[in-house]
PDB file of N, CA, C and O in Angstrom:
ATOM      1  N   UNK A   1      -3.862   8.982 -22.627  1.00  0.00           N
ATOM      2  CA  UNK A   1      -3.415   9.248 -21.265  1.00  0.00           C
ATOM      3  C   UNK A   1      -3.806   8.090 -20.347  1.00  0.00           C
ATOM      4  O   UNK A   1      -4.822   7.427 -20.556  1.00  0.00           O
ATOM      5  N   UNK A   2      -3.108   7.897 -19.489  1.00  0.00           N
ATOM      6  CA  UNK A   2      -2.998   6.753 -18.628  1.00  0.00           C
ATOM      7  C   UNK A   2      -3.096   7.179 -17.032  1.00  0.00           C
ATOM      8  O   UNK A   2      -2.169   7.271 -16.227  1.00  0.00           O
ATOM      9  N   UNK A   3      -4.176   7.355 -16.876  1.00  0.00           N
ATOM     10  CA  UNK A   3      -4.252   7.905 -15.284  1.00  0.00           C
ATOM     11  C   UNK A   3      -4.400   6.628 -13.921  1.00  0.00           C
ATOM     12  O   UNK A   3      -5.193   5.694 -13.806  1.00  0.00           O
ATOM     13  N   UNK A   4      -2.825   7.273 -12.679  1.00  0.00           N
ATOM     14  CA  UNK A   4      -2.611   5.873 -12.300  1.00  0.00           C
ATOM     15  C   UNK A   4      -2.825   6.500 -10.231  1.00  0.00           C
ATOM     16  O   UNK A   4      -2.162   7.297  -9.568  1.00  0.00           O
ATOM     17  N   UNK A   5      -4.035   5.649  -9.883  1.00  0.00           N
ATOM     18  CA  UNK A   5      -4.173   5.908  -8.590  1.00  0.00           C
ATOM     19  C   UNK A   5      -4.938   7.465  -8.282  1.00  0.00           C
ATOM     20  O   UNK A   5      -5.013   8.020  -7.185  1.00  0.00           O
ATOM     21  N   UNK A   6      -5.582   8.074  -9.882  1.00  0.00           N
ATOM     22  CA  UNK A   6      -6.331   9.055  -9.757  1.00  0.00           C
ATOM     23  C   UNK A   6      -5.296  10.262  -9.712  1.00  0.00           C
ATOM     24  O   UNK A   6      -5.721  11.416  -9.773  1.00  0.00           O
ATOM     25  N   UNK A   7      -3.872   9.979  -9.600  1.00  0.00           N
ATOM     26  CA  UNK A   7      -3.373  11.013  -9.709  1.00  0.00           C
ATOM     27  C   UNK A   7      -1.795  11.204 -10.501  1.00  0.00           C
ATOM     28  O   UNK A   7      -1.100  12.201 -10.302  1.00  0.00           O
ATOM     29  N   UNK A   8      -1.472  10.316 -11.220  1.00  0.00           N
ATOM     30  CA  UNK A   8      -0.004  10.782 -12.313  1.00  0.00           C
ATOM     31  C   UNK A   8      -0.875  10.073 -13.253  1.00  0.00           C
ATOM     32  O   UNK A   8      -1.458   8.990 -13.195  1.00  0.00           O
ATOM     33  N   UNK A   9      -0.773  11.243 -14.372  1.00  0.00           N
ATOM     34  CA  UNK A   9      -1.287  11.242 -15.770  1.00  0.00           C
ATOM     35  C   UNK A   9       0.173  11.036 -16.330  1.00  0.00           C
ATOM     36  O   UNK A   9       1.206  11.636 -16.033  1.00  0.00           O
ATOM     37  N   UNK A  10      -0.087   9.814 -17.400  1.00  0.00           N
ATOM     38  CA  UNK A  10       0.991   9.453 -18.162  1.00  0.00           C
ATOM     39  C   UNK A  10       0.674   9.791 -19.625  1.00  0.00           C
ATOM     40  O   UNK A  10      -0.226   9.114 -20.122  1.00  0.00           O
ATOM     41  N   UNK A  11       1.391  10.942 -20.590  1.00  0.00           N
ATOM     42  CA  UNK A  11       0.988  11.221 -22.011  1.00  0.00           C
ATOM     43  C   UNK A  11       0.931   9.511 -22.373  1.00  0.00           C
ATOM     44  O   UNK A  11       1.457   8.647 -21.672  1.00  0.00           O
ATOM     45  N   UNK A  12       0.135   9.257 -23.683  1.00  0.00           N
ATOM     46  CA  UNK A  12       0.391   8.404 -24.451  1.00  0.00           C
ATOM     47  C   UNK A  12       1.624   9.075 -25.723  1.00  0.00           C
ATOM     48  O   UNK A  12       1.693  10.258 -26.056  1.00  0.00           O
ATOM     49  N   UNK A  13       2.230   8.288 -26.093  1.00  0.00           N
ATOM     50  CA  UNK A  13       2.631   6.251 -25.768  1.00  0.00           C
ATOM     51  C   UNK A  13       3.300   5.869 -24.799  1.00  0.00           C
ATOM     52  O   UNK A  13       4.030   4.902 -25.016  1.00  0.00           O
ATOM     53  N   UNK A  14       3.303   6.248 -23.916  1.00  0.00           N
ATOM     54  CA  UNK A  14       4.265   6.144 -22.971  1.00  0.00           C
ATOM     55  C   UNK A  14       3.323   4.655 -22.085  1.00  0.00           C
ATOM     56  O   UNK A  14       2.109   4.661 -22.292  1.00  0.00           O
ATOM     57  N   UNK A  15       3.635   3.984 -21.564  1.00  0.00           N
ATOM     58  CA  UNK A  15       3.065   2.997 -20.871  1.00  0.00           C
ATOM     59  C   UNK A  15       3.997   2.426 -19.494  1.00  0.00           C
ATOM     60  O   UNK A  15       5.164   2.123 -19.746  1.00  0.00           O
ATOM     61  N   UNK A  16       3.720   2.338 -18.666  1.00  0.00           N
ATOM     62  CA  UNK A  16       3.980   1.737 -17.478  1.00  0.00           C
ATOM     63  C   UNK A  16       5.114   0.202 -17.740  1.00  0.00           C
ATOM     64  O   UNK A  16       4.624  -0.563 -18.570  1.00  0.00           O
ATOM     65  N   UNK A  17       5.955  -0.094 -17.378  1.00  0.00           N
ATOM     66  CA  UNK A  17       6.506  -1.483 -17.711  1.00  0.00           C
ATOM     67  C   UNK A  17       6.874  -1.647 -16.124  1.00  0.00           C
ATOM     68  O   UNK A  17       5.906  -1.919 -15.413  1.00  0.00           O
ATOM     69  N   UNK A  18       7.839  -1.549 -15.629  1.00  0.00           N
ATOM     70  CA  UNK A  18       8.030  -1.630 -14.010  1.00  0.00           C
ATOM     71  C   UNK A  18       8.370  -0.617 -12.999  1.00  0.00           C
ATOM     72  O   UNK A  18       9.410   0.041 -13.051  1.00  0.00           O
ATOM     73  N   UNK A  19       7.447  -0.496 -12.042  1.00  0.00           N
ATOM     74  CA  UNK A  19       7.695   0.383 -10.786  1.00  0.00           C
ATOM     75  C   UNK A  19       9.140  -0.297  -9.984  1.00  0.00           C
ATOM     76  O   UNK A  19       9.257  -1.211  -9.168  1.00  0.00           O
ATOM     77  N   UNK A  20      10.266   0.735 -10.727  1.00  0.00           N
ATOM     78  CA  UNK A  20      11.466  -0.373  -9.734  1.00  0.00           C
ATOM     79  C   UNK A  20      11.653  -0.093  -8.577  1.00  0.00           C
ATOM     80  O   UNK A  20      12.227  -0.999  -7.972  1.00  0.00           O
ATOM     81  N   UNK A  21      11.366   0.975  -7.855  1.00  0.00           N
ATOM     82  CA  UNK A  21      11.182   1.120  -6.547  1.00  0.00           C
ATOM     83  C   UNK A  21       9.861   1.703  -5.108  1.00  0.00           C
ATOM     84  O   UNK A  21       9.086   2.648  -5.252  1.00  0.00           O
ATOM     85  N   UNK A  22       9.898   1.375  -4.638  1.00  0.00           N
ATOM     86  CA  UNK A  22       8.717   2.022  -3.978  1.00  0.00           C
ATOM     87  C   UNK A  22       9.757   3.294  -2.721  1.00  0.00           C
ATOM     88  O   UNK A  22      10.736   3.171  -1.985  1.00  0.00           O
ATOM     89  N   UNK A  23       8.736   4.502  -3.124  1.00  0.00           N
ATOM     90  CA  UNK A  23       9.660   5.436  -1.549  1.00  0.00           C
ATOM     91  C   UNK A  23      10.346   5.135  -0.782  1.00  0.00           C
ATOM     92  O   UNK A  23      11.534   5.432  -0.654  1.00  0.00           O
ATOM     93  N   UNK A  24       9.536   4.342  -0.003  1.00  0.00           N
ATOM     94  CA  UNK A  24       9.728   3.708   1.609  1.00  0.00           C
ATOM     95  C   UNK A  24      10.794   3.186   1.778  1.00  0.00           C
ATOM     96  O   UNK A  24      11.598   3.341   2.697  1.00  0.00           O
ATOM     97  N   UNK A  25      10.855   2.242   0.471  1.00  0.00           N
ATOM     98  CA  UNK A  25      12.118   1.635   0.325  1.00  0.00           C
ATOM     99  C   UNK A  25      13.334   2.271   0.159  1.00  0.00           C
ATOM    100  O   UNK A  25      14.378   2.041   0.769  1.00  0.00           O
ATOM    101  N   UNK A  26      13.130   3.074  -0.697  1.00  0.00           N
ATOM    102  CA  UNK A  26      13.769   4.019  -1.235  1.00  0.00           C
ATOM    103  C   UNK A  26      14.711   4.975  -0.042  1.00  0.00           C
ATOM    104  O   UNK A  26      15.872   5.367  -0.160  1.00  0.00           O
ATOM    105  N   UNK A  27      13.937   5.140   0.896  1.00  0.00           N
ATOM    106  CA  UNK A  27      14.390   6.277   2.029  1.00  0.00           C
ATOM    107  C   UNK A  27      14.835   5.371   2.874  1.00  0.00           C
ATOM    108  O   UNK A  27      15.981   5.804   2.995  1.00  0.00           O
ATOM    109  N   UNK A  28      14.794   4.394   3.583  1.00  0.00           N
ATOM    110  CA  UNK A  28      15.769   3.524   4.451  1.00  0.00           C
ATOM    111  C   UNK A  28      17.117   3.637   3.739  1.00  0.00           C
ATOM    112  O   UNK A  28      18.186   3.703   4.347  1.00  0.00           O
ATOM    113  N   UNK A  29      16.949   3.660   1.940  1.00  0.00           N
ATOM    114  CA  UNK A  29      18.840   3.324   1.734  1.00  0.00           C
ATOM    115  C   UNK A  29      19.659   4.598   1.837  1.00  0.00           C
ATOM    116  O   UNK A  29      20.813   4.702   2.253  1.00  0.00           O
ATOM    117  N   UNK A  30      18.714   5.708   1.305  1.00  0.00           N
ATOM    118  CA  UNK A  30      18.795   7.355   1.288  1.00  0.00           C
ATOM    119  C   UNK A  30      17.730   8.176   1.879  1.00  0.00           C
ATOM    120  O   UNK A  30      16.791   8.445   1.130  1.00  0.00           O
ATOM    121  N   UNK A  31      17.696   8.672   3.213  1.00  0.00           N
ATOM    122  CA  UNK A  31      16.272   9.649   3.350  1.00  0.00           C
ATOM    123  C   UNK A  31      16.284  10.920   2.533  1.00  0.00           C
ATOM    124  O   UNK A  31      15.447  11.742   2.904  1.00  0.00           O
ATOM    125  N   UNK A  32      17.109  11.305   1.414  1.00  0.00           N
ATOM    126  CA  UNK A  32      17.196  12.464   0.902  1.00  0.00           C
ATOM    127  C   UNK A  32      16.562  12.346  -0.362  1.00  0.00           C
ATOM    128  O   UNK A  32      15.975  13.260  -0.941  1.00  0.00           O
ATOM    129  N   UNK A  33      16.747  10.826  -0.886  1.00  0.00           N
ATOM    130  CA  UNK A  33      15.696  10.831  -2.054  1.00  0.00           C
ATOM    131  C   UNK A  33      13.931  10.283  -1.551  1.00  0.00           C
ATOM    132  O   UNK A  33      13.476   9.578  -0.651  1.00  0.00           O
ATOM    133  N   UNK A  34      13.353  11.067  -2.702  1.00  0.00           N
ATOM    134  CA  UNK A  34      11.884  11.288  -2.578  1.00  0.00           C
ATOM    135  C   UNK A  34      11.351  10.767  -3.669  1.00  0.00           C
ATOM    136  O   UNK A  34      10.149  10.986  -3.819  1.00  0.00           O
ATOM    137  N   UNK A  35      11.933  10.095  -4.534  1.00  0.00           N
ATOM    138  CA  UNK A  35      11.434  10.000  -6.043  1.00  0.00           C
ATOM    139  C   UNK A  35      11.336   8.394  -6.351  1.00  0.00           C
ATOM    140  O   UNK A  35      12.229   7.625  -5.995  1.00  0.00           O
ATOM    141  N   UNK A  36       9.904   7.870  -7.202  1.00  0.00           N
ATOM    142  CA  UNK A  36      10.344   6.550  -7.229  1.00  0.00           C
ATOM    143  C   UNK A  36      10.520   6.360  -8.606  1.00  0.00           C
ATOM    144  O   UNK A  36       9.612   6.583  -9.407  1.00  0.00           O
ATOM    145  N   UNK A  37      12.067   5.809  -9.060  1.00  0.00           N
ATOM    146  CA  UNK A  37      12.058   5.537 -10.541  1.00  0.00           C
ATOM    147  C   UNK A  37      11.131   4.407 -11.407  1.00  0.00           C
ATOM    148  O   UNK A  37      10.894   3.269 -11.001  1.00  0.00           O
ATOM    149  N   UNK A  38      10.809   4.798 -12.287  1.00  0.00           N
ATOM    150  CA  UNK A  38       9.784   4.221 -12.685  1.00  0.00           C
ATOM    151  C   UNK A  38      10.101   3.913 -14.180  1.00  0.00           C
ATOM    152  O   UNK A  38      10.374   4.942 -14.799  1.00  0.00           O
ATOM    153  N   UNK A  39      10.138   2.839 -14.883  1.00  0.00           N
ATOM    154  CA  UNK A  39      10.654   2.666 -16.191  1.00  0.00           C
ATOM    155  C   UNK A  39       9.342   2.387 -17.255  1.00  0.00           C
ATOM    156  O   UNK A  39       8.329   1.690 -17.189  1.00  0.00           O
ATOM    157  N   UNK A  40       9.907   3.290 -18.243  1.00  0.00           N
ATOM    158  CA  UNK A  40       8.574   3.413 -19.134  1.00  0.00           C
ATOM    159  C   UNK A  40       9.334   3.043 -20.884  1.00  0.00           C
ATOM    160  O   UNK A  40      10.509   2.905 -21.225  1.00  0.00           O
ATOM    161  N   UNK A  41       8.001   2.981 -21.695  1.00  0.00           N
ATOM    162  CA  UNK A  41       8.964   2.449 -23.145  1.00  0.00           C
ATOM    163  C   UNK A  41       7.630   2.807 -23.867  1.00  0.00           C
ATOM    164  O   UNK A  41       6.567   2.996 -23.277  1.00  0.00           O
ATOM    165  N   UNK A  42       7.839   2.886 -25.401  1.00  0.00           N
ATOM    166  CA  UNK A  42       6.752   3.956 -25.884  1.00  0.00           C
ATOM    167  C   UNK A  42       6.803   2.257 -27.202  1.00  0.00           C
ATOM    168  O   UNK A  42       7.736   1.615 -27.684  1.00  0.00           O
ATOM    169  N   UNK A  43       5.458   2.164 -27.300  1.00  0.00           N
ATOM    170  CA  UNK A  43       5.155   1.140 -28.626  1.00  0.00           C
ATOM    171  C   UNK A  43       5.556   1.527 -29.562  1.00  0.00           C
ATOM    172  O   UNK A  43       5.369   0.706 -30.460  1.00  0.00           O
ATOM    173  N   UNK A  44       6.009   2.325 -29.864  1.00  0.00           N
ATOM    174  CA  UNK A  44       6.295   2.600 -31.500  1.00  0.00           C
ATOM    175  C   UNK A  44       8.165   2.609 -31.433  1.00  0.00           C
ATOM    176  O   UNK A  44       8.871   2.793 -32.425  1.00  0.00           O
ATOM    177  N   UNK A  45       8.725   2.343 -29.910  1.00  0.00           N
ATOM    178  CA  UNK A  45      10.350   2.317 -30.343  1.00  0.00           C
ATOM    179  C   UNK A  45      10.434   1.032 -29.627  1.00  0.00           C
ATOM    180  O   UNK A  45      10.055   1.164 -28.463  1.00  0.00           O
ATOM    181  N   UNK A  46      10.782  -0.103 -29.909  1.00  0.00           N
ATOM    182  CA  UNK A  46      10.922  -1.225 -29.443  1.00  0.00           C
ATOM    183  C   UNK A  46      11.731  -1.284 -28.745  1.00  0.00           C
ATOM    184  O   UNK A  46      12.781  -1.023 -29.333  1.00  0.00           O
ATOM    185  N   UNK A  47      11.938  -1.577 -27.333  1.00  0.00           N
ATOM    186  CA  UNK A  47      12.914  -1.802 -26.768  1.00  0.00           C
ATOM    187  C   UNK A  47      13.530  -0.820 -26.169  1.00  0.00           C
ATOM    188  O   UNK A  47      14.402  -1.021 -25.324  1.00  0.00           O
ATOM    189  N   UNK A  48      13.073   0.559 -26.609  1.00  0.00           N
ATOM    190  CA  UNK A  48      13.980   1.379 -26.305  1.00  0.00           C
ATOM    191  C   UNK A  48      12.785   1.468 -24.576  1.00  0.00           C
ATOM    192  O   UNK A  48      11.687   1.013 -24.257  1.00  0.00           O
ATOM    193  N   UNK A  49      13.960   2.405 -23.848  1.00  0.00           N
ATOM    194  CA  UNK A  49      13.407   2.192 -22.469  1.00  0.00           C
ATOM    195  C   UNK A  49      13.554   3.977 -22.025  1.00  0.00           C
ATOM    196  O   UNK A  49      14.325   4.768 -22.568  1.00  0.00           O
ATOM    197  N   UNK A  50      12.726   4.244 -21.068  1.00  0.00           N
ATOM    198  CA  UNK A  50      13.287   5.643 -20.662  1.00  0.00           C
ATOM    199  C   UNK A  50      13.083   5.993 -19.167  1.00  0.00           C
ATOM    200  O   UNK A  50      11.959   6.218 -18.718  1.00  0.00           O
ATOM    201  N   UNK A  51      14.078   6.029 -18.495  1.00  0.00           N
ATOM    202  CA  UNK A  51      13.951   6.523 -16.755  1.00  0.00           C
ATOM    203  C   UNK A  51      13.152   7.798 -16.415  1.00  0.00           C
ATOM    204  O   UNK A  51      13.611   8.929 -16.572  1.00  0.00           O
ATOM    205  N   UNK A  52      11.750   7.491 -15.870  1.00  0.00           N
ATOM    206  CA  UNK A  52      11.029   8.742 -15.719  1.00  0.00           C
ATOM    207  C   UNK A  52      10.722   8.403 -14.163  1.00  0.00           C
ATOM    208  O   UNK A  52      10.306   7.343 -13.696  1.00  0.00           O
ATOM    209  N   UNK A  53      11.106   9.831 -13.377  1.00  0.00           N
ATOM    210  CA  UNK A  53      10.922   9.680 -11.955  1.00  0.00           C
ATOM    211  C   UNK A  53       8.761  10.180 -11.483  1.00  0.00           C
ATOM    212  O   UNK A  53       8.092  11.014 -12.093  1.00  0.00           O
ATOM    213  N   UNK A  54       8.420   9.557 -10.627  1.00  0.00           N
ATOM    214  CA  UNK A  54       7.387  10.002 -10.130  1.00  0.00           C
ATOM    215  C   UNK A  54       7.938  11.073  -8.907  1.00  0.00           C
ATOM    216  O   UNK A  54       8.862  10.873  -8.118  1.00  0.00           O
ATOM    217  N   UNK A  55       7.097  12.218  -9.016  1.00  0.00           N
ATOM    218  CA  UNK A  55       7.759  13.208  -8.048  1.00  0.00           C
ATOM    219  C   UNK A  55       6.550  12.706  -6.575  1.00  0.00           C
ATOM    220  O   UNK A  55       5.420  12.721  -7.064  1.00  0.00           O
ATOM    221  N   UNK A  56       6.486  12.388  -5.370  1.00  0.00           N
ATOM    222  CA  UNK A  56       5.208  11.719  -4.534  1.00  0.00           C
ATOM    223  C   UNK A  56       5.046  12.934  -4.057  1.00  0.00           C
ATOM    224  O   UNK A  56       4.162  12.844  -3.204  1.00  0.00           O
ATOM    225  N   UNK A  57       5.348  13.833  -4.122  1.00  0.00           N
ATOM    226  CA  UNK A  57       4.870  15.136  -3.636  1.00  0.00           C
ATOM    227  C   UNK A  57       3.952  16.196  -4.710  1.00  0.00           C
ATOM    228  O   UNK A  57       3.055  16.930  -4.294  1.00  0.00           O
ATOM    229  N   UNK A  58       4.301  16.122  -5.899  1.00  0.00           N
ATOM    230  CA  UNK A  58       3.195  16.984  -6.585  1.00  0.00           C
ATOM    231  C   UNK A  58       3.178  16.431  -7.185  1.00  0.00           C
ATOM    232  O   UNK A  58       3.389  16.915  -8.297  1.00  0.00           O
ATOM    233  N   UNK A  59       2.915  14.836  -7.133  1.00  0.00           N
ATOM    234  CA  UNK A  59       2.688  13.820  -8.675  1.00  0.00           C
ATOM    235  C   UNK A  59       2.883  14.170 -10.092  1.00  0.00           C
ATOM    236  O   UNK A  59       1.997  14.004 -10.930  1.00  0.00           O
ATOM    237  N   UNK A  60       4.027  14.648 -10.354  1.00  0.00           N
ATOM    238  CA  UNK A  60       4.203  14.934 -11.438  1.00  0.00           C
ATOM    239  C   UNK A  60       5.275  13.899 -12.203  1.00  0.00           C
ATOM    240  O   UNK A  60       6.166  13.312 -11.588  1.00  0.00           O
ATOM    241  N   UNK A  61       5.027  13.758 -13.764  1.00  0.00           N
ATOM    242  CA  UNK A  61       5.938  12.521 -14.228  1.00  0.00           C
ATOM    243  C   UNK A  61       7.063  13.813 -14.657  1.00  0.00           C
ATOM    244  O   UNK A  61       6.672  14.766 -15.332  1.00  0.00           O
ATOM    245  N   UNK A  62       8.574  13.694 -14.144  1.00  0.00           N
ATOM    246  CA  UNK A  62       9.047  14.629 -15.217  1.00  0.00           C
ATOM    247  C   UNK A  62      10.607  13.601 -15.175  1.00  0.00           C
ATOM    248  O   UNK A  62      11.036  12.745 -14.402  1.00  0.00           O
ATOM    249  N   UNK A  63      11.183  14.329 -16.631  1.00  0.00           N
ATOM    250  CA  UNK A  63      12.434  13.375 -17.381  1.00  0.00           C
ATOM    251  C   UNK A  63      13.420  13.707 -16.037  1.00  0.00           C
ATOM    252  O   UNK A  63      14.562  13.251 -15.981  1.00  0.00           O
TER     253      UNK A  63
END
């Protein structure tokens, strides 16, 4: 587990690769989204990639 800012626990293998957006940003283009997509990829599938949103309201990672 990968705990980030004390509060989104990431299962392993899952690992962090790029935060593509931050909120803030996020809500100037849409104020209706709340979520920052966050791209993750597991060591054991190369390459493969998977879109997991951070929820900033109950920090939860879900698909």
């Amino acid at each position: 587990m990968i705990k980030i800012d004390g509060e989104i626990t990431i299962p392993a293998p899952y690992h962090i690769v790029s935060v593509l957006f931050e909120v803030d940003q996020i809500k100037r283009v849409n104020p209706k989204i709340n979520k920052i997509e966050t791209l993750f990829e597991t060591p054991d599938r190369v390459g493969s990639r998977y879109l997991q949103y951070y929820d900033e309201h109950r920090g939860d990672i879900c698909v």
